[in-house]
N, C-alpha and C positions, 0 to 999 in steps of 0.2 A: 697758781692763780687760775682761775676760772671766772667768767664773764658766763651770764645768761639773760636775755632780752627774751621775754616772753611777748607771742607774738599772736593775741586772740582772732584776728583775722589775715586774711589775706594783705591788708592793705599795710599789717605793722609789718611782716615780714620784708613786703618794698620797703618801707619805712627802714628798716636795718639794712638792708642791702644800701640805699643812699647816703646811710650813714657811714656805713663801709667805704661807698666808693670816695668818698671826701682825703680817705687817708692813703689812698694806696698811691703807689709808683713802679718805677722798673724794678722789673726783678723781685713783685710780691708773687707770693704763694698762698692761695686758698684752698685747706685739702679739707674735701667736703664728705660727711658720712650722714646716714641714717638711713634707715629700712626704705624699701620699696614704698615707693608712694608719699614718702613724708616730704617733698619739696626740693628734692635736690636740684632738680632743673627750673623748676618753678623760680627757684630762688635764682640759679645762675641767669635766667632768661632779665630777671631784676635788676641786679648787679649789672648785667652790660647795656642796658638801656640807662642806668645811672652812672656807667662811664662812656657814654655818647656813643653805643655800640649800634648803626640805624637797621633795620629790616627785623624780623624773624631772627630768633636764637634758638637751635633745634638740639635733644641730645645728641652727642654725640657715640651712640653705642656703640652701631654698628661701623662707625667711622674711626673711632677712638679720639680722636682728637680733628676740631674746625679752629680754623682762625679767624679772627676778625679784626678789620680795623673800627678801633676807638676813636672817639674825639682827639684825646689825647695819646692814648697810649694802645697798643695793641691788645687786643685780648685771646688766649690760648685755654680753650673749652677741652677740656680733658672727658672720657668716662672710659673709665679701667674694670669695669665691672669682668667684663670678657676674659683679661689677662694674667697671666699669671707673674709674677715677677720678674722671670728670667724673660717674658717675653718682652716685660717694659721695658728693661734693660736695656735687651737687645734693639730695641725702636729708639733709641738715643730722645726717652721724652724729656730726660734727664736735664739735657739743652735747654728745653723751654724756660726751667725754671730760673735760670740766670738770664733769658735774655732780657727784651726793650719793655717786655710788655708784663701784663698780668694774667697769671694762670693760676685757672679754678680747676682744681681732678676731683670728681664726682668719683666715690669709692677708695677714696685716696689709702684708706686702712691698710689695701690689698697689695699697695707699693711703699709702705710706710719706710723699707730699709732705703728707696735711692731718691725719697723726697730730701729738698735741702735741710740743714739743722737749723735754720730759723724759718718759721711758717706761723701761720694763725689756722689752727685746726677747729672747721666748723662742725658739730654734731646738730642735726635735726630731728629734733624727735616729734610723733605726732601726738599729740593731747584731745582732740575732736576732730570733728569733721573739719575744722579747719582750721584747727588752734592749733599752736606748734610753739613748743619750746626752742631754740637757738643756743645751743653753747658753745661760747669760744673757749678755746684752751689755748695761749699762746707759748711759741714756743720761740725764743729768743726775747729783747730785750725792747725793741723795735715793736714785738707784737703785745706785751704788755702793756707799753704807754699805748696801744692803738686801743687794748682793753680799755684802760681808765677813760680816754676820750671817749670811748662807743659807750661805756657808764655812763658819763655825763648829758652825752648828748639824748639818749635813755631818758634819764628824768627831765631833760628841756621837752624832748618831745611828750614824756606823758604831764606833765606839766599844760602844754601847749594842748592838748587835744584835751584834760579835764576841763582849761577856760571853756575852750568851744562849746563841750559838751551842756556846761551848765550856762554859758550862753542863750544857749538853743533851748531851754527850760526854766526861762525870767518868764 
């Protein structure tokens, strides 16, 4: 099963990020890929302003991993671009993924053996200057029903923004 929300501007991309954060809780997993520049943090900086994450959300490259508290739930900002597995390992991020909060790993590909076995694996790809495909791949049972909702919510929202549109051109 595979999920895609295509995301012509900046502002669908938030647009899926808030639809995401609606579903998550403790101990979700977000492992995020796509090339240099296609949105990985653009998009994480999304996601935690839609789970009440307040200030600035910076990569985390050279830090590998920032914490922050959420409204609700903590959020655990990954970027593993730098490491190699045996180092992730060794840095117990492993923890993260079962604790209180939700974690997003930017590069997730590159620790793909000590991520948990149920995860919602997000690709970003870029299509223009600032159009971007999204596709989820879920992996456990948990991340398919979150597919079918983010479907749904998909066509409420393009639903809801063609009214507008042709609203704005009676």
């Amino acid at each position: 099963m595979e999920f895609i929300w295509e995301a012509p501007t900046e502002a669908e991309t938030i647009a899926f990020a808030n639809a995401l954060a609606q579903l998550v809780g403790p101990g979700t997993v977000l492992a995020v890929d796509g090339d240099l520049g296609a949105g990985k943090t653009r998009f994480a900086q999304a996601f935690a302003a839609a789970i009440g994450v307040p200030g600035i959300v910076n990569s985390p490259t050279y830090t590998i991993i920032k914490e922050y508290v959420g409204r609700a739930l903590p959020f655990y900002h990954m970027d593993v671009y730098r490491l190699s597995l045996a180092e992730a390992d060794e840095l117990g991020l492993d923890e993260y993924f079962h604790g209180e909060g939700v974690t997003l790993v930017e590069w997730a590909s590159i620790i793909q053996q000590i991520l948990p076995l149920e995860r919602l694996h997000i690709r970003i790809e870029t299509t223009g200057p600032v159009s971007r495909k999204i596709i989820c791949s879920p992996v456990g049972q948990k991340y398919e029903e979150w597919c079918r909702q983010l479907e749904r919510k998909q066509l409420e929202h393009v639903t809801r923004r063609n009214r507008q549109h042709e609203s704005k051109h009676k």
